[in-house]
N, C-alpha and C positions, 0 to 999 in steps of 0.2 A: 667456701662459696665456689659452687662451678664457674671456671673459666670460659666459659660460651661466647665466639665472638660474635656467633649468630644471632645468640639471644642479646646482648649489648647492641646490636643493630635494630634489632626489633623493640628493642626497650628504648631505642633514640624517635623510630619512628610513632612511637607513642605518645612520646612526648611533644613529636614536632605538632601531631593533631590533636591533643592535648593544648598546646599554646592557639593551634588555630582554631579551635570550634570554643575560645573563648575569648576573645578580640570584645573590647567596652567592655569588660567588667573584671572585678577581681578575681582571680584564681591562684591559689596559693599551689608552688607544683615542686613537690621536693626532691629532689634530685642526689644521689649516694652515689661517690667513690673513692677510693681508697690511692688512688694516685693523683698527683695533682697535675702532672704531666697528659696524663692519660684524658684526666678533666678537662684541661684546656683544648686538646685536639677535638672533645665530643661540643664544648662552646662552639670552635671556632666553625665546625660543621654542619651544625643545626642554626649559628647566625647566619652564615653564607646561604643554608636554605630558604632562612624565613627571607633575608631583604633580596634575595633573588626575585621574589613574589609580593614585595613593596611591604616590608612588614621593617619597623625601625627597631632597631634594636640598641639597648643598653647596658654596662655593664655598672655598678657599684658595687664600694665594701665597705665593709661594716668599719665601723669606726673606734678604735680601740680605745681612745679616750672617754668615747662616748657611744656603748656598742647598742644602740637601738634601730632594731629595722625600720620602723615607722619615722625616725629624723633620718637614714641613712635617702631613706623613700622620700620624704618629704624636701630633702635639699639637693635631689636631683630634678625634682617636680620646679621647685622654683626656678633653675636655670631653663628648663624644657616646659612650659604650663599646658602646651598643647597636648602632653601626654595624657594629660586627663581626659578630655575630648572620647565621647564613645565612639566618634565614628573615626577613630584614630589606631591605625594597625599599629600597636609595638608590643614588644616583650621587655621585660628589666631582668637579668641577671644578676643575681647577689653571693657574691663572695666572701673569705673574709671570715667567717664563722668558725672555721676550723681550726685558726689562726690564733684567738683570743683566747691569750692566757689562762689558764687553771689555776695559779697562784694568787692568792692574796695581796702580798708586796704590801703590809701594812694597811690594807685598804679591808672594809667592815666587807666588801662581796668582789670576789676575781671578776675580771673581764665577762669569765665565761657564764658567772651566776648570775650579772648585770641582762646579758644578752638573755637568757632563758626566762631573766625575771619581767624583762620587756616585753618579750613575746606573750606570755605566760597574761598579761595584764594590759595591754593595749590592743588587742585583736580586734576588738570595733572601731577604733581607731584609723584599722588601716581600708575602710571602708571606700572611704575618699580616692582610692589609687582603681583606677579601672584599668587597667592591661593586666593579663598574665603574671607573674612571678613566680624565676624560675629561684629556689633557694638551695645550694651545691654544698652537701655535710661531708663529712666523712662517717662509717657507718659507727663509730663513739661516737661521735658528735648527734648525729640523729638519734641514736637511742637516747642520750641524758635528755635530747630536748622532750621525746615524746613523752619520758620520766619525769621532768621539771616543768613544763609547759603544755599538758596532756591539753587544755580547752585550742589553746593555738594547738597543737597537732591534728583535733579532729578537723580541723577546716579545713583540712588537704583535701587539693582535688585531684590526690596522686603522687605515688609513690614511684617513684622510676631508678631501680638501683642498675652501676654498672660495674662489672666484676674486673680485678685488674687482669689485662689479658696475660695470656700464659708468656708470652716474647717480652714484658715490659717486665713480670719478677724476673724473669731469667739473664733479664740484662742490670737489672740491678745485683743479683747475686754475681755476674761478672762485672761488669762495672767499669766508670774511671777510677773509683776508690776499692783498691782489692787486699785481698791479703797479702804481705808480705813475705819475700820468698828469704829463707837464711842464704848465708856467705861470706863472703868479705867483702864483696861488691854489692852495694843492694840495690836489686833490680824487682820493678813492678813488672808482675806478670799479669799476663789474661790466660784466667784458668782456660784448658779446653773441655768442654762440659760435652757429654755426649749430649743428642738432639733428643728433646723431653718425648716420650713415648707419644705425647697426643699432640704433635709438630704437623704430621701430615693429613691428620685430622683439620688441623684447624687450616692448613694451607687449601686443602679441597674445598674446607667450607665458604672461606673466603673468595678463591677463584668462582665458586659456585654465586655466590652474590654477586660478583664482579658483573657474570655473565648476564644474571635476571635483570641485573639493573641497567647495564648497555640494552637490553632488548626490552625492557619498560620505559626508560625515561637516559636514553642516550646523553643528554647535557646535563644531570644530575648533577651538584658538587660533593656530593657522598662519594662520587669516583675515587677523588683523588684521595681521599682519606682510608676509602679500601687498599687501592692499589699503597698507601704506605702503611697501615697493618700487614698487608702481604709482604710489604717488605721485611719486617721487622718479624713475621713467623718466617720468612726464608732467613735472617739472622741467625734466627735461634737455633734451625737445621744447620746451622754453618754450611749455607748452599749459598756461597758468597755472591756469583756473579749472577746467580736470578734475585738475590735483595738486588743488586744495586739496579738490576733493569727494573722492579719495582719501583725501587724509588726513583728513579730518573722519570718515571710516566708518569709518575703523582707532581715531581716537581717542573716537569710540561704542563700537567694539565693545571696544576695552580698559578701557573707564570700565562696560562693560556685566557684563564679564567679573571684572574683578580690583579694581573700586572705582576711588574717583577720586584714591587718596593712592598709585598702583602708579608704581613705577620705570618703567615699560613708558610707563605714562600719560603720564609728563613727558618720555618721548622724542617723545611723539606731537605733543605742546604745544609742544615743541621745533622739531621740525620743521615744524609749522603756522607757527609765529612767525619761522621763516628766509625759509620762503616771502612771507612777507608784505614782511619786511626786503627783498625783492631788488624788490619790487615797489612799495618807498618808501612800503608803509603803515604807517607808523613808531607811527602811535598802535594800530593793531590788533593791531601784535607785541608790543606793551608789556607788555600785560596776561600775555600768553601766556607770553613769558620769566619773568615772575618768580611765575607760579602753577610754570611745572617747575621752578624754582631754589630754592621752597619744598619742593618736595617730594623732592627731589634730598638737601637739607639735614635732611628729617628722616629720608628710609628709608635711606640712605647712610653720610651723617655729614656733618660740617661740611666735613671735609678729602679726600673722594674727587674722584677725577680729573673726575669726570662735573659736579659742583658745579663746579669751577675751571674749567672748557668752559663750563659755565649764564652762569657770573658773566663769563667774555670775550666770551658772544655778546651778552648783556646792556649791555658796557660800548661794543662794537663801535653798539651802535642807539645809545645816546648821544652816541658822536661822531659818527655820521654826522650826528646833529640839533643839534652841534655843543654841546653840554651837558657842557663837559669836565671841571667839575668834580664831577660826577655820577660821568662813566666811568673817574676816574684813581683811586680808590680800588679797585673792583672789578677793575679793570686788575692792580693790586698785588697784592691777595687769590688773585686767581686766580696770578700769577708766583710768589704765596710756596707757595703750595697746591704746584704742580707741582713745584718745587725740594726740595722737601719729602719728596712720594710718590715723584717718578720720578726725581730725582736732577738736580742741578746743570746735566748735560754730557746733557739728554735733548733731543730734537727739538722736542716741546710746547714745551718752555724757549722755544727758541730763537724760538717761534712768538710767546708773551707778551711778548717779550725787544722782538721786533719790534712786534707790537702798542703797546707802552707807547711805545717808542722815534715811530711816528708819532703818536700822542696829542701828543708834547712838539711834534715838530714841525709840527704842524697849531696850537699854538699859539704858533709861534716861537720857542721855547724849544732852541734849536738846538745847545749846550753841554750840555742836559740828555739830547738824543738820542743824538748822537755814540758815548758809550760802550755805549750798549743797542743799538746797531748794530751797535756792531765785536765785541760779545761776541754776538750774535747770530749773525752770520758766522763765528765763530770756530767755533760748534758745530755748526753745518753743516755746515760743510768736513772736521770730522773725524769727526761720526757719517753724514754724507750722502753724503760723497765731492765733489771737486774741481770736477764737472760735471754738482751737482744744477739741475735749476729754481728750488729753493729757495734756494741758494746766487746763481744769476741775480738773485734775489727781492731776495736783501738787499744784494747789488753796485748794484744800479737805486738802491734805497733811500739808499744813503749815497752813492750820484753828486749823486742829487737835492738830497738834504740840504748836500751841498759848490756846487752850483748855486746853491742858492736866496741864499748866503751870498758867489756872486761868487765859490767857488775856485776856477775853473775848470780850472786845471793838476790840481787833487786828483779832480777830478770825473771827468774823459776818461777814464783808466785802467781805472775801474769801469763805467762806460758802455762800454767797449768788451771788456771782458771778457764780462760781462753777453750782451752782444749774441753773442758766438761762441757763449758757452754755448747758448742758445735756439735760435742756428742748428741749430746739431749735434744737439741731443736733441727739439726740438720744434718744428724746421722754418723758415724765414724768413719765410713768412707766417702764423704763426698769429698769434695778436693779441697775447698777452705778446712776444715777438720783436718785431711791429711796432710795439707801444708804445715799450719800450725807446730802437729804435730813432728813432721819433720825441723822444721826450726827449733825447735823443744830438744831435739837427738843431737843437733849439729851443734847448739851451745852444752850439752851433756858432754859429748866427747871432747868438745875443749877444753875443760873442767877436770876430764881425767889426762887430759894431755901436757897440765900446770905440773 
């Protein structure tokens, strides 16, 4: 799928007139992407537009015990009754979907076949709801439903997919969670990536909307979420000091707009303090992680996803400053958090699972890592599939981890899996590939040097 941030801007304001030329009545509006980070910034964007223009808005999720849109809809109706009301501006956001288990767990239909079966068979049902519904898949998740619940599919009144931008893969392929580099010291690195060929593409096209929109609708709140897209494609360019004046103007103009205690605020904070993290200004992200970890915790709650992300990027600056026993409590907080909301067998898991897993082993604790490895792998392989990156991710991991401890027989196998994997999906020169395969050489030659 094209990476267009033009067109995801165009595909937002679609949708916002979309939600407004159908106010009192039902609209079923479904909405696709593939990040969920990415997702939250285009919610928080298009909420901020509609109640700017007196439109309410709401968010629910689907409920995994009981995954039916129509009770999810109907028991937020009875806390709010006036949302029925036609002459009642709101929208309802529905979350939650992409979330619900695929596995059985003893039960005659998974989560997921529950939800499709709901859909699929109460669609007059949801009659009764007069506002908008925006519904947020991932693009699996919309295909099984439009495959399982084709009568609910046709009732859309609109498809709105948004592609993950090119700056949010490319900070996941660098990451807080990266490949590990061999030695005898082991040190997390951030790869250096060169700037992806269509970096200043996307920075023109961005400053170019910037521009339209200052000269169409100067007090917009789509500003400030351009101005932190631009940040995040000067990122990618490793054009350090224009991200951060980027982002310093999103997180003005959200501190300008919405006060300084806004969700929107602590993702700006957020983002300011990663930037910093990658550029080893350890004391200037400090501050910035836990002003958005406060605020995350009070407009939030203690336990949402977004807190348990705050508190591992938080714990991630710790150990890089090597402060371990600062970062293995918030380490924990965040793996109970996510085990919690998103379930046991969820990808994040696996990511905490991992993170905690190097904290042990960056302090030699090599007995206490072992099994946060292999349960980390294990959730991979069956929610990411056989020949993820990620899967590479934690085969590198636990080679190293059997390295560092002299197993060398236990180590090779994963080192050389590892390595086919990266060839095949990300090429034999990219840097995670070359790394790998460097760690692979470094325990070779200590095996001829016994």
């Amino acid at each position: 799928m094209e990476k267009d941030p033009s067109q995801n801007q165009r595909n937002l304001r679609r949708l916002l007139m979309s939600v407004q030329a159908s106010y009192g009545r039902l609209n079923l509006l479904i909405a696709i992407c593939d990040n969920w980070k990415y997702r939250d910034e285009l919610i928080s964007s298009y909420e901020k537009e509609l109640a700017d223009k007196g439109t309410s808005c709401h968010r629910v999720r689907i409920d995994r015990q009981q995954p039916s849109l129509k009770q999810c809809l109907q028991n937020l109706v009875s806390q709010e009754p006036d949302l029925i009301s036609v002459d009642k501006l709101a929208i309802v956001t529905v979350l939650g979907a992409d979330e619900l288990l695929g596995i059985r767990l003893n039960e005659p239909k998974s989560a997921q076949e529950k939800f499709f079966f709901s859909a699929q068979w109460t669609r007059e049902g949801l009659r009764e709801f007069t506002f908008p519904i925006v519904i947020w898949l991932t693009p699996a998740i919309a295909t099984s439903l439009a495959q399982q619940a084709p009568d609910f599919w046709s009732w859309r009144g609109g498809v709105f997919e948004f592609s993950q931008p090119i700056y949010y893969l490319n900070l996941q392929q660098k990451g807080l969670e990266n490949i590990s580099a061999g030695g005898d010291i082991n040190v997390q690195i951030i790869q250096t990536i060169e700037p992806h060929p269509k970096s200043l593409a996307v920075i023109d096209s961005l400053k170019q909307q910037i521009n339209e929109l200052q000269t169409q609708e100067t007090d917009s709140s789509l500003l400030a979420s351009l101005y932190n897209s631009l940040g995040e494609a000067y990122k990618d360019a490793i054009r350090y000091t224009e991200a951060e004046a980027s982002y310093c103007q999103a997180l003005e103009l959200r501190e300008q707009k919405l006060g300084t205690d806004h969700p929107d605020v602590a993702a700006s904070l957020s983002n300011l303090a990663a930037l910093y993290y990658l550029q080893g200004k350890y004391g200037e992200a400090e501050p910035l992680y836990l002003r958005s970890l406060e605020i995350w915790e009070r407009q939030l709650g203690a336990d949402h996803p977004n807190v348990a992300q705050s508190l591992n990027n938080l714990a991630e600056l710790y150990r890089a400053q090597g402060k371990y026993s600062e970062a293995k409590p918030l380490f924990l907080r965040s793996l109970d958090i996510k085990e919690r909301q998103l379930g046991a067998d969820h990808p994040d898991v696996a990511t905490s699972l991992n993170n905690l897993a190097e904290l042990y082993r960056s302090q030699g604790k090599y007995s206490e890592a072992e099994p946060h490895y292999l349960r980390s792998l294990e959730i991979r392989e069956r929610q990411l599939g056989a020949n993820h990156p990620d899967v590479a991710n934690s085969l590198n991991n636990l080679a190293e981890l059997y390295r560092a401890q002299g197993k060398y027989n236990e180590a090779e196998p994963f080192y050389l899996r590892a390595i086919q994997i990266l060839e095949k999906v990300l090429g034999s020169e990219h840097p995670n590939t070359v790394t790998v395969r460097q760690n692979y050489e470094i325990m070779y030659k200590d095996t001829k040097a016994i």
